[in-house]
C-alpha positions in Angstrom: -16.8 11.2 -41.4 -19.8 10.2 -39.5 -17.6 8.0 -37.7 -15.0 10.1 -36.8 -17.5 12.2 -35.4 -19.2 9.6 -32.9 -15.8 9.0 -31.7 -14.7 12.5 -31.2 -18.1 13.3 -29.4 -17.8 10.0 -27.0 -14.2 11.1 -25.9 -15.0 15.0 -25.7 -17.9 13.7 -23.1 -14.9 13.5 -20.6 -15.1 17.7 -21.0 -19.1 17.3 -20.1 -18.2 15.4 -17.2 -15.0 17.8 -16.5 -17.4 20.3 -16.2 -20.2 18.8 -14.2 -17.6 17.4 -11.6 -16.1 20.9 -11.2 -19.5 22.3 -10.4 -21.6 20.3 -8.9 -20.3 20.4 -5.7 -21.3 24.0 -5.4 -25.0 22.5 -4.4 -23.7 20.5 -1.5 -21.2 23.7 -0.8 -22.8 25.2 3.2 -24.9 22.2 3.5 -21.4 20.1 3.8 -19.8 22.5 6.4 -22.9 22.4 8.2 -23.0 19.0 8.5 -19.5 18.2 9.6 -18.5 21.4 11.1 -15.9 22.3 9.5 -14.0 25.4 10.1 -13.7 28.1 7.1 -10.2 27.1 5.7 -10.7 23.3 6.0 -13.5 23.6 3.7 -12.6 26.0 1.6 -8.8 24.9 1.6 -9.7 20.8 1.5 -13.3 19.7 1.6 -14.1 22.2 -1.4 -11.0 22.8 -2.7 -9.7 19.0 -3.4 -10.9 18.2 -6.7 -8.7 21.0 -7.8 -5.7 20.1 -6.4 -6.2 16.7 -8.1 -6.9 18.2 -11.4 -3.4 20.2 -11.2 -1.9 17.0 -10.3 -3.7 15.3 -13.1 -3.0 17.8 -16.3 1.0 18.0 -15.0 1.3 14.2 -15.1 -2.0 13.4 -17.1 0.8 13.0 -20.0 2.4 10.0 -18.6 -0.5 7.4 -19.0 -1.9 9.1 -22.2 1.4 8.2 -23.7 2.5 4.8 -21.9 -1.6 3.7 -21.9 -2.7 5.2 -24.9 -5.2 7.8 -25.7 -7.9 5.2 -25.1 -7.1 3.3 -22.6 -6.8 6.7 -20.5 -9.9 8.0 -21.0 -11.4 4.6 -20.2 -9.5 5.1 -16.7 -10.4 8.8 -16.5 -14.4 7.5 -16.6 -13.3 4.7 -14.1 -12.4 7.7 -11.8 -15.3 9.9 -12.5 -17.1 7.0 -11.2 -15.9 5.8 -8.5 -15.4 9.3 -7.0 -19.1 9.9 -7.9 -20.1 7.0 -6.0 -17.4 7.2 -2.8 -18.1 11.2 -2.6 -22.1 9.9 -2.1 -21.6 7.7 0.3 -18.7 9.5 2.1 -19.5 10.3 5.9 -16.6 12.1 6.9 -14.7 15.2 5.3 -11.2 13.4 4.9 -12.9 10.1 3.0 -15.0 12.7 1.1 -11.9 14.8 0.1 -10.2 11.6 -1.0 -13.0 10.6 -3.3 -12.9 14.3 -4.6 -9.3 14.2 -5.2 -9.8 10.9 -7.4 -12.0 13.2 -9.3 -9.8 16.0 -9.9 -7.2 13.4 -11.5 -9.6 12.3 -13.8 -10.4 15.7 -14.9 -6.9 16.6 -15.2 -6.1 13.7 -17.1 -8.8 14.2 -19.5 -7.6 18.1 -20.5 -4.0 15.9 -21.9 -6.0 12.4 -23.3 -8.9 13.9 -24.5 -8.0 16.9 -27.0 -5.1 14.5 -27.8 -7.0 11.8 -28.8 -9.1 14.2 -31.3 -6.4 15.5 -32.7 -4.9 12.4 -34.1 -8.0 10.7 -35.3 -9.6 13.6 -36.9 -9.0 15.0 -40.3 -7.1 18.2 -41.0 -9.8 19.6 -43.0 -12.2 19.4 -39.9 -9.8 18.7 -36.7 -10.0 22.8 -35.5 -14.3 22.1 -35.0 -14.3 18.9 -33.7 -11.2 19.2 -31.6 -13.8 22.1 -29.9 -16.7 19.4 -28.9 -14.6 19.3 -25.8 -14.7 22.7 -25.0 -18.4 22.3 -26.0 -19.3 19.4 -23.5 -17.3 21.1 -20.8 -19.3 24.3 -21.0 -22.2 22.3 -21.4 -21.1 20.2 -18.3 -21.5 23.3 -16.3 -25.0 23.8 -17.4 -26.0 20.8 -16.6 -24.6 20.7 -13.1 -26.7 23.8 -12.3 -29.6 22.3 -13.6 -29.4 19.0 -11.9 -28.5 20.8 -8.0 -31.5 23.0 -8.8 -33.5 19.9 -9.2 -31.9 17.5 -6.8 -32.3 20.2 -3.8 -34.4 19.4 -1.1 -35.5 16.5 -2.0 -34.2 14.8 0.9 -32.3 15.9 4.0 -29.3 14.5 2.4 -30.2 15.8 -1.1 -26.2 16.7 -1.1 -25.6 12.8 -1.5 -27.9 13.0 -4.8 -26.2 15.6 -6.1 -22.7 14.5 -5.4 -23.6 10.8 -6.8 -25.7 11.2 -9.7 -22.6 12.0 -12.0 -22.2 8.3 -12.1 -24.6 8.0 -14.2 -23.2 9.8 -17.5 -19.7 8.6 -16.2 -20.6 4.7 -16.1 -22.3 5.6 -20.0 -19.1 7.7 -21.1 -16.6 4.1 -19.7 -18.7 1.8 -21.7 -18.9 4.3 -24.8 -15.1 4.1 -24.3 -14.7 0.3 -25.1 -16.0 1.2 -28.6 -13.5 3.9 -30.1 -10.4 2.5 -32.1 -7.1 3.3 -30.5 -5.5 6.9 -32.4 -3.5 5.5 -35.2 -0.6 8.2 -35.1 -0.2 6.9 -31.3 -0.4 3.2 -32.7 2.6 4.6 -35.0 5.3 5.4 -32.2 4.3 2.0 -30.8 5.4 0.7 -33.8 2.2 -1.2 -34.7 1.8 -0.4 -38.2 -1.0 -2.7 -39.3 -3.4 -2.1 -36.7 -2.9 1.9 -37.2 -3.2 1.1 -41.3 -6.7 -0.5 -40.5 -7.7 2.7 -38.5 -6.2 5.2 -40.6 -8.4 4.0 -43.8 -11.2 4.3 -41.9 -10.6 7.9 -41.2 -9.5 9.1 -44.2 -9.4 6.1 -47.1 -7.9 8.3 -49.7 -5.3 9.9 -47.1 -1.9 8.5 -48.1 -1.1 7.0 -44.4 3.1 6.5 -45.6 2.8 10.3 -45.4 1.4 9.8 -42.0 4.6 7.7 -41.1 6.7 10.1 -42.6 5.4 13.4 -40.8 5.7 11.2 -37.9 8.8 10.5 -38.1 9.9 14.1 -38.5 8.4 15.1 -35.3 10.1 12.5 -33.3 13.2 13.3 -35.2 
């Protein structure tokens, strides 16, 4: 069980950095449309408003890799774009390269409300799935916190203090991608691809007196 639980908490981190990414921009918010003077609705509309559009995009096609990819291997790809929109929103010095890196963002976080949850579901056991299946919403919330916390502490340090703020979520993201290499694939998606043994080997660790033929079977209904 401990198990189950390390791997549930590593792929609900994708809520923390849901959360932080939504919010964290609110630090660099006036300090942005200051800086490249941009009129009202361009900011609002684009330079503020991106990450959003690219998490809409993300949760209405988010199912597409989660399914072709597996549950893992998306999330590893959600943390690749937490990064690299981190790191590109930093060092952005125009609104439209900025917006671009923010939109990267927003996929990731709308990929992760599909591949995430998903991927707890299916690993976890029934008897416990409803509380850690919530770790997500958890980290999310928590996410949020933290994004306050770190604008509060990252402002004024610098005249571009915005670039600290905007770039520092590469930190937890770089940590969640490699946490990523070390959770098993989920053994119900292993199923539908029609590798049995490898989502056996999983399964037992799971649950070892689960009966995973049963597992096959309800499978099998749902597909039916």
């Amino acid at each position: 069980m401990k198990q189950v639980f390390y791997w549930s908490l590593v792929a609900a981190l994708a809520g923390l950095l849901f959360g932080f990414d939504t919010v964290v921009i609110s630090g660099a918010d006036k300090k942005l449309q200051t800086l490249w003077d941009s009129s009202n609705g361009f900011h609002g509309g684009v330079v503020m408003a991106m990450a959003l559009w690219g998490t809409v995009v993300g949760a209405i096609f988010g199912g597409i890799p989660t399914q072709r990819l597996g549950r893992k291997k998306t999330l590893l790809w959600v943390g690749v774009f937490y990064t690299v929109s981190a790191v590109g929103s930093a060092l952005a010095n125009d609104p439209i390269t900025f917006a671009l890196f923010r939109f990267m963002g927003g996929l990731g976080v709308g990929t992760s409300t599909i591949a995430a949850p998903a991927y707890i579901s299916e690993i976890a056991p029934a008897k416990s799935r409803g509380r850690l299946v919530g770790l997500y919403q958890f980290s999310l919330v928590l996410g949020i916190l933290l994004a306050f916390i770190s604008n509060y502490l990252l402002s004024g340090i610098s005249e571009n203090d915005w670039r600290w703020m905007m770039g520092i979520e590469a930190f937890p993201a770089i940590l969640y991608t490699l946490l990523c290499f070390g959770i098993p694939q989920s053994p119900r998606w292993l199923i539908t691809q029609n590798k049995i043994d490898q989502a056996r080997a999983i399964y037992k660790k799971i649950d070892p007196t689960a009966s995973f033929e049963t597992l096959i079977a309800e499978i099998g209904r749902a597909s039916c």
